[in-house]
N, C-alpha and C positions, 0 to 999 in steps of 0.2 A: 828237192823242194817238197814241204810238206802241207795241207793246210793245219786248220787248228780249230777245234769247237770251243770258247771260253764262257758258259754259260749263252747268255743273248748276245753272244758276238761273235762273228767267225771271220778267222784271220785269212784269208786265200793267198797262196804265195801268186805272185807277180815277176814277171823279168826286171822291170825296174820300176820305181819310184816318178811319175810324171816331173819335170825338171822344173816347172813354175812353180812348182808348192814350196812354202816356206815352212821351214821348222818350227817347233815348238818347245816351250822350256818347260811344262809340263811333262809330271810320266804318268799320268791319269789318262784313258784316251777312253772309258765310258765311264759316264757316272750313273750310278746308282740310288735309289731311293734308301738304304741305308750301307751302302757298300759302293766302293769305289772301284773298278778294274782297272790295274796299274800295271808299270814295268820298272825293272831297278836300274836297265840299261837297256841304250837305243837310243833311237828318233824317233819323234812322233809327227806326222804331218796331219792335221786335221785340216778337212776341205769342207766342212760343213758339222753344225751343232747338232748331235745324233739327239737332241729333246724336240728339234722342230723339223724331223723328217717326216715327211708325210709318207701316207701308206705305201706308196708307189715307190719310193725311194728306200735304199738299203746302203749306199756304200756313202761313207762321211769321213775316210779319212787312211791313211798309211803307216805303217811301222818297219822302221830299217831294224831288223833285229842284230845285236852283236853282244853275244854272253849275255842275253837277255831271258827272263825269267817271267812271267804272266803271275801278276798278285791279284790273289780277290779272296780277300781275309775270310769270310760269309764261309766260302767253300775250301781254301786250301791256305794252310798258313805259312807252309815254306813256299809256294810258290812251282809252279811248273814250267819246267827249262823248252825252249824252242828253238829248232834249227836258225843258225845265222842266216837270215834271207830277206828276202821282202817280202812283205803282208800288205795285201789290202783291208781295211778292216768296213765290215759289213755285219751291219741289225739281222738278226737273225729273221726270218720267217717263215710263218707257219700258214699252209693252206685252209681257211674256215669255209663254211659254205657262204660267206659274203665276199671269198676271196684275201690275197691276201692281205695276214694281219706282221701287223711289227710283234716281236716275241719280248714280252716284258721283263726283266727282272724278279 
């Protein structure tokens, strides 16, 4: 199990997927102010709108990875491949002296 940095988002692999969460028919699982971060294949379970996390908060959602590939056109246009696993997906951040901040796009 690997994790994964994808710009302001980082994948942490997981033993499983929490079994209440319901899928999602999206492959977009951040959005971006001019860029979207996607996947061609997988599950996406979002548990919360990574726009209305407050500072305190970082983790908003899950990805079953399977021949699954991270798109975010801005930075990489084929796409970079990731071990089949599970991912939590979690807002990056960064330590400032007021503490922590959410890492922007």
């Amino acid at each position: 199990m690997k994790n994964y940095r994808h710009w302001d988002v980082a994948l942490i692999g997981v033993s499983e997927i929490p079994k209440d969460l319901k899928e999602t028919k999206t492959r977009v699982f951040l959005a971006g102010k001019n860029n979207s971060h996607s996947i061609d294949n997988g599950i996406i379970f979002i548990i919360k709108d990574q726009n209305l996390l407050r500072e305190n908060e970082f983790l908003y959602g899950y990805i079953k990875a399977k021949n699954t590939k991270l798109i975010h056109s801005e930075h990489s246009i084929e796409g970079a491949n990731i071990e089949d696993w599970f991912y939590a997906l979690y807002k990056q951040k960064e330590e400032t002296p007021d503490g922590f901040k959410i890492v922007l796009d």
